[in-house]
C-alpha positions in Angstrom: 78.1 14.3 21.6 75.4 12.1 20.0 76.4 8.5 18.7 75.1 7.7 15.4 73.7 3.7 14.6 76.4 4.8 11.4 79.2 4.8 13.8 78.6 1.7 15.8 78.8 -0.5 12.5 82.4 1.3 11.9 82.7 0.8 15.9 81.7 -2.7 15.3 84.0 -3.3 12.1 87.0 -1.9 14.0 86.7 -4.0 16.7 86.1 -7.0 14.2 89.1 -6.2 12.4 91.4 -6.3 15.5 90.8 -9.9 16.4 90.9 -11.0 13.1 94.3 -9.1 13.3 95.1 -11.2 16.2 93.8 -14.6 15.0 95.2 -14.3 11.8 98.4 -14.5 10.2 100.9 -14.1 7.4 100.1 -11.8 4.2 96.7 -11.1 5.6 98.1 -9.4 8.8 99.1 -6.2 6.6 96.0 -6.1 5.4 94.3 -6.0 8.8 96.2 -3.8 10.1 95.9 -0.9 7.4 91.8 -1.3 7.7 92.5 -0.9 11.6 94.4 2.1 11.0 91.7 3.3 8.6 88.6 2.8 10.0 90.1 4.1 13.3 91.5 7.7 11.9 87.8 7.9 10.5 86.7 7.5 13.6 88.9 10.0 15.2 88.4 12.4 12.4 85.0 12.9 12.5 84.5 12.7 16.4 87.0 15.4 16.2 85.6 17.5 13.3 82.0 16.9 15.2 83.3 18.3 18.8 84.9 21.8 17.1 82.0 22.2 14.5 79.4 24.3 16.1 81.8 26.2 18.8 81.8 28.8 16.4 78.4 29.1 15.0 76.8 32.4 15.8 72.5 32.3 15.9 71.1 35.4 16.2 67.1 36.6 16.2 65.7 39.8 14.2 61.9 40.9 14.8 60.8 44.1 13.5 59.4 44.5 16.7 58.5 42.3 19.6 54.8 43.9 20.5 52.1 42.1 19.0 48.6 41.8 19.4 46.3 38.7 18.8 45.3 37.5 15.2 49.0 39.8 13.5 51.4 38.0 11.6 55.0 37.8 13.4 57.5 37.7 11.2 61.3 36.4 12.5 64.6 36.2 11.1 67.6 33.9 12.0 70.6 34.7 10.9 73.4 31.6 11.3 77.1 32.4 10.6 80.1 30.6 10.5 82.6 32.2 11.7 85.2 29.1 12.3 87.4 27.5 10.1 85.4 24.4 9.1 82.8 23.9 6.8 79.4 23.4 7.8 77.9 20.1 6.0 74.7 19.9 7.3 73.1 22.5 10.3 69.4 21.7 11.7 67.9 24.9 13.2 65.0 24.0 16.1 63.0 26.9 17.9 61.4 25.3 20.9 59.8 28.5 21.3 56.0 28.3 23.5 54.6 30.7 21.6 51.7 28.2 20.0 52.3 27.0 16.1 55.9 28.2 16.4 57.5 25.1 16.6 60.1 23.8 13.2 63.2 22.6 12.3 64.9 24.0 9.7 68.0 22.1 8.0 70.5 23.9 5.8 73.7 22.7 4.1 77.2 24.0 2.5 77.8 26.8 4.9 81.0 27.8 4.4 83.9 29.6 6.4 83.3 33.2 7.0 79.5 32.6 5.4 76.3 33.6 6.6 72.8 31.7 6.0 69.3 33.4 6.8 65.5 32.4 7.0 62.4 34.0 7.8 59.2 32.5 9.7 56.1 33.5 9.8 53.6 32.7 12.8 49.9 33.8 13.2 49.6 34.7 16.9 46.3 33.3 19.0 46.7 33.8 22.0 48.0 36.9 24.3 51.1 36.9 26.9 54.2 37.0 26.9 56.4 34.1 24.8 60.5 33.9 25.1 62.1 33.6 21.9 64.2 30.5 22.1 65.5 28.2 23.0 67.1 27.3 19.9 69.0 24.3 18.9 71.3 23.6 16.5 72.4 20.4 15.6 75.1 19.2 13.7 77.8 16.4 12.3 80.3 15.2 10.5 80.2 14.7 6.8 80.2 11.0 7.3 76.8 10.5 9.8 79.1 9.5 12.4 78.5 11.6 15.4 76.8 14.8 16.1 76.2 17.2 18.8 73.7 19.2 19.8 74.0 22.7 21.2 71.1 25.2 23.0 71.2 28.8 22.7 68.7 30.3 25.8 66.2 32.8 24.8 67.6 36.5 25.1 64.4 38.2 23.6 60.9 38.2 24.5 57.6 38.6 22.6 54.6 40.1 24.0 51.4 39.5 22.5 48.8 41.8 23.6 44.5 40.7 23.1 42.8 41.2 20.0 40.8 44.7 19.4 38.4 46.0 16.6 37.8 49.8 16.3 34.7 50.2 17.7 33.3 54.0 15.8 30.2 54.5 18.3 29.6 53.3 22.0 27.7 55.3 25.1 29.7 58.0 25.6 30.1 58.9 29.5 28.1 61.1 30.9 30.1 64.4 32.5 29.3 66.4 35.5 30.8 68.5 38.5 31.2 66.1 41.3 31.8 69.7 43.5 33.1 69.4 47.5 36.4 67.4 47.7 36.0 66.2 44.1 35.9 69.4 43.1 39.7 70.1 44.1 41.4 66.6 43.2 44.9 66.8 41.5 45.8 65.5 37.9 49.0 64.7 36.5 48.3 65.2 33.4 47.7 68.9 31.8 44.0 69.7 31.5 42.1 73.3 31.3 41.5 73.6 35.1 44.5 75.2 37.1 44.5 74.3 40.6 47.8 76.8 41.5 51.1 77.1 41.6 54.2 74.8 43.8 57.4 74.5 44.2 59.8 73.2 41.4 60.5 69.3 42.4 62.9 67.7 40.2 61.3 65.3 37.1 58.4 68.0 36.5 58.3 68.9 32.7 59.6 72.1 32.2 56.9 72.9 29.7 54.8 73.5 33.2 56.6 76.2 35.2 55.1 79.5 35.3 57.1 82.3 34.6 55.7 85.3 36.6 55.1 83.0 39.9 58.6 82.3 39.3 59.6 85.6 39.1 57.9 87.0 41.9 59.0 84.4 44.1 62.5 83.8 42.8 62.5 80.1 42.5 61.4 77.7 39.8 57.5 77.5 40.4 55.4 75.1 38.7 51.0 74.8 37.4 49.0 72.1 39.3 45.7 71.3 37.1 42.6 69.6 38.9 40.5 66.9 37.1 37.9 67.7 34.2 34.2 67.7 35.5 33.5 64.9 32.8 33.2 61.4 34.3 36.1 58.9 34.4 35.2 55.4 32.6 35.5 52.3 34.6 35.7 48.7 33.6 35.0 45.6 35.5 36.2 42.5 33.9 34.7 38.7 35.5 37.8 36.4 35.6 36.2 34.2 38.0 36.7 30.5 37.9 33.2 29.6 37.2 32.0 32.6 35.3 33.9 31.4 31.4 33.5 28.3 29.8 35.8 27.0 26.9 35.8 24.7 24.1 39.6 25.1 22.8 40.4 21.4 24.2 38.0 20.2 21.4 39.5 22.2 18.8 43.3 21.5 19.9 42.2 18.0 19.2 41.4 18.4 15.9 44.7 19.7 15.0 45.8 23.3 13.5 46.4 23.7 10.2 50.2 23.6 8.2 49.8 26.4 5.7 49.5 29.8 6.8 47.1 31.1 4.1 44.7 28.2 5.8 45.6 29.8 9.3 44.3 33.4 7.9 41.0 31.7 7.7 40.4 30.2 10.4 38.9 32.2 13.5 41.4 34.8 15.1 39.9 34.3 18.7 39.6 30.9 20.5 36.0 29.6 21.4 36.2 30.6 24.7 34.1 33.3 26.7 36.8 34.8 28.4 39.1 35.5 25.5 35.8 37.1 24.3 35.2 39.2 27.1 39.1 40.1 27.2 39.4 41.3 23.4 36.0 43.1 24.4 37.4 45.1 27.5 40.1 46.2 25.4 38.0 47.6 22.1 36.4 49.3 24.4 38.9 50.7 26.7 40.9 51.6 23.5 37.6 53.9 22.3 37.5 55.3 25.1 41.0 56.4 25.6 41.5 57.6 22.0 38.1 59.7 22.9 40.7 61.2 25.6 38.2 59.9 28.5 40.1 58.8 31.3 40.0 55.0 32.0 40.3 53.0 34.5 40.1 49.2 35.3 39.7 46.0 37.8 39.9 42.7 38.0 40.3 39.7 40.5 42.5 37.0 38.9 45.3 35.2 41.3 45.4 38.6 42.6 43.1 41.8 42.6 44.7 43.9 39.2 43.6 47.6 39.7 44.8 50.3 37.7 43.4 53.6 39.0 41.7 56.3 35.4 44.1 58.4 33.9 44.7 59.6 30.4 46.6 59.1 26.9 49.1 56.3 25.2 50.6 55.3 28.6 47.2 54.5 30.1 46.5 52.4 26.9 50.0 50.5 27.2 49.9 49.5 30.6 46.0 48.9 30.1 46.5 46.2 27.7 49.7 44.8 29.2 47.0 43.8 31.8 45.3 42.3 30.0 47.7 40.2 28.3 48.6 38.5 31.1 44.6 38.1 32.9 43.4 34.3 33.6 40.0 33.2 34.5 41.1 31.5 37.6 39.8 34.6 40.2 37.7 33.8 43.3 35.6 36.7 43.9 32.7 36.6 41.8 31.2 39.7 39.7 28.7 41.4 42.4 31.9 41.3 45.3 34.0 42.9 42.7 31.3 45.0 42.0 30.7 45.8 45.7 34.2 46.4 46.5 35.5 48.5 44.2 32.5 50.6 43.7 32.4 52.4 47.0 35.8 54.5 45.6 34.2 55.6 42.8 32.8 59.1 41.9 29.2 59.4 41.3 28.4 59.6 37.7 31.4 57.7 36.7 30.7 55.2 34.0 30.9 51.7 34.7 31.2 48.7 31.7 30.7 45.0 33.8 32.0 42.4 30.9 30.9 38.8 32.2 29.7 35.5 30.9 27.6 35.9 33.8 23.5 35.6 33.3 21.3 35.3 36.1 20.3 37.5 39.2 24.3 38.0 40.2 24.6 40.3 37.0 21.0 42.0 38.2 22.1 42.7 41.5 25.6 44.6 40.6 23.8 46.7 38.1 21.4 47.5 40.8 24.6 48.2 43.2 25.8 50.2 40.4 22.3 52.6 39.9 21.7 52.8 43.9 25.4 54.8 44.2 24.5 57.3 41.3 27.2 55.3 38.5 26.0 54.5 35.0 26.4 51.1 34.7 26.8 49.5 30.7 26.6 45.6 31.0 28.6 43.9 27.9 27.3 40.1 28.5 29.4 37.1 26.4 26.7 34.5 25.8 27.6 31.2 27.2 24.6 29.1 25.4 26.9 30.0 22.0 30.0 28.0 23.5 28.3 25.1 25.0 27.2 26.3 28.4 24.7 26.7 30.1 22.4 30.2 30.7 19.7 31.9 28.9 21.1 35.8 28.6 17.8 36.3 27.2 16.1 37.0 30.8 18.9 38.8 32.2 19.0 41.1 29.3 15.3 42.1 29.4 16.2 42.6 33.4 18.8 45.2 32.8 17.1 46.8 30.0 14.5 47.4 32.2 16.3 48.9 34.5 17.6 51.5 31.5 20.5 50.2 31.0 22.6 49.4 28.1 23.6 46.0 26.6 25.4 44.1 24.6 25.5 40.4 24.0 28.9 38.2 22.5 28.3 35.0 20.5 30.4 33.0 19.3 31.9 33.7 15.4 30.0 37.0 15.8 31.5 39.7 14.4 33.0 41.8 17.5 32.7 45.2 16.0 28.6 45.0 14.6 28.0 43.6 18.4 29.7 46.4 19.9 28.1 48.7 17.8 24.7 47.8 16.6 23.2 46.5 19.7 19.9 48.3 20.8 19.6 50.5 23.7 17.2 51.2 25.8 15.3 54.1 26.5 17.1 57.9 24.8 20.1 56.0 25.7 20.6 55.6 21.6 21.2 59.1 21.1 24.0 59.1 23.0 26.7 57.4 21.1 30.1 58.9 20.4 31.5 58.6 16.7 
């Protein structure tokens, strides 16, 4: 219960009126004692009206859906009923929601018994993770300003808000070939044109893969194995180290955000900061590749090393970008010990996209680690000069173009599509782009 200044004048009245009640005397004694009476059933009424008034008040949260990805509008509906036997004079609606820009208060008025009151917000989401929905608080009184109270309703839904990605139409498509040996006989779980053989029937295989005449001959259920395809798997190696990213989103929280959302639509829909860059970049690309039915897989060395070994289709790309949504820059292994620790599993002539802010002889020497064990290395470089750091990509992008391979270069406010797309590569490497 929240004491109002309005109900410690009345407080203060009442308590005047029952020594002037005392000290007095004669005809003004009635008169005392029926503004005693008075002022104290107002009191009484409206702490009592303020203690029942929002035990029945029912808040409840409608998303069309609750997977997002950065730069999308998110729409939300509340829904308040009253479904007590008071009127509602006054409700304020709060959502102390973290989900950035998020934050109101909403008041609404004359809801009546048995009635039900709606609103819808709209948010512009900037940056990735995962955001509960709530708390929310509602706030109430009585309809003389007396008291009110203030009740919390926890978060029972979560939003997830996954990086922002362009579709890229054309980037170096993978080059395939038959690793033979023990590559040659490496099971898939996914249905591709090489059979392995047949098994055994274990329960949770898809009955679209049993094979009839195995089963028939050996009177069980028996069930296709399929090997890997002979084209190359598509890796990417994302820098979250501490010291690779620079950021100037300090400097623009500063200057505030703006109120209306058309002037939200215009501003920039990633943050000035090299990682978020190289983040929305890893997952353009790892989208292409995926929807180009390559098989991708990914690394990275936050808090703790993230791998998630190649594989195929929507699921790959779900738990891909779920990743991703949750990455920092806070890692403490550099590019080249990534580089040099995870290569070593790799098959030879699997692709390899590095994505750093990196520039300098560290970037050179993983792409050399890269060519020495037979990968194909693409380097996607996020220039740190454009977000008020320090390193000249220039040099480190004649480096590895001289080594024939591919780059790309990030600024900042650059469109991310045309620098995905249009950058030059070296060499015949140009005429082998996927569309």
């Amino acid at each position: 219960m929240i004491i109002r200044r309005t109900s410690l004048f009345f407080i203060g009245a009442l308590a005047f009126v029952v020594v002037a009640l005392f000290l007095g005397g004669g005809a003004t004694t009635r008169v005392y004692l029926r503004l005693a009476y008075g002022i104290a059933l107002l009191i009484v009424f409206s702490w009592l009206w303020t203690s029942q008034i929002l035990r029945h008040v029912q808040v409840e949260r409608q998303a069309r859906g609750f997977r997002y990805q950065v730069g999308q509008i998110f729409e939300e509906r509340f829904e308040i009923r009253n479904t007590g036997y008071l009127n509602i004079i006054w409700l304020e609606v709060r959502d102390l929601s973290p989900l950035p820009e998020k934050h109101f208060s909403r008041v609404l008025s004359e809801i009546g018994r048995g009635e039900e009151r709606f609103f819808v917000t709209r948010t512009i989401l900037h940056r990735r993770g995962a955001f509960p929905l709530g708390p929310t608080i509602l706030v109430s009184g009585d309809p003389f300003g007396l008291f009110a109270v203030r009740r919390e309703v926890p978060a029972s839904k979560t939003l997830l808000v996954l990086p922002y990605m362009v579709d890229i139409h054309s980037f170096p498509a993978p080059l395939g070939r038959l690793p033979g040996g023990r590559a040659l006989h490496r099971r898939s779980t996914e249905v591709t044109p090489y059979a392995a053989g047949v098994r055994e029937y274990f329960p949770g295989d898809p009955l679209n893969r049993i094979h009839w005449r195995s089963t028939a001959r050996h009177d069980r259920f028996m069930v296709k194995e399929f090997e890997q395809d002979p084209y190359a798997d598509v890796w990417l190696f994302l820098d979250a180290h501490m010291s690779a990213h620079v950021s100037q989103e300090d400097t623009v929280a500063a200057h505030g955000q703006p109120v209306w959302i058309w002037m939200q639509k215009s501003a920039p829909i990633l943050p000035p900061s090299t990682f978020e860059y190289a983040i929305s970049a890893a997952a353009s690309i790892g989208r292409y590749y995926l929807r180009h039915g390559r098989a991708l897989g990914f690394a990275c060395v936050g808090p703790n090393l993230s791998i998630l070994p190649a594989e195929r289709g929507e699921r790959q790309l779900d738990k891909f970008l779920e990743i991703l949504a949750f990455v920092q820059p806070n890692g403490h292994l550099p590019l080249l010990g990534l580089v040099q620790s995870q290569a070593g599993y790799l098959v030879r002539g699997t692709t390899v996209i590095l994505v750093t802010a990196v520039s300098g002889q560290e970037v050179v020497l993983a792409v050399e680690e890269l060519l020495r064990r037979d990968l194909n290395p693409i380097l996607v470089l996020v220039d740190r000069s454009s977000f008020g750091g320090r390193g000249d990509v220039a040099v480190t992008r004649e480096q590895i173009q001289a080594l024939g391979v591919p780059v790309f270069t990030l600024r900042r406010d650059e469109d991310l599509r045309t620098a995905l797309e249009t950058q030059t590569l070296p060499g015949n490497l140009g005429n082998r782009m996927v569309s």
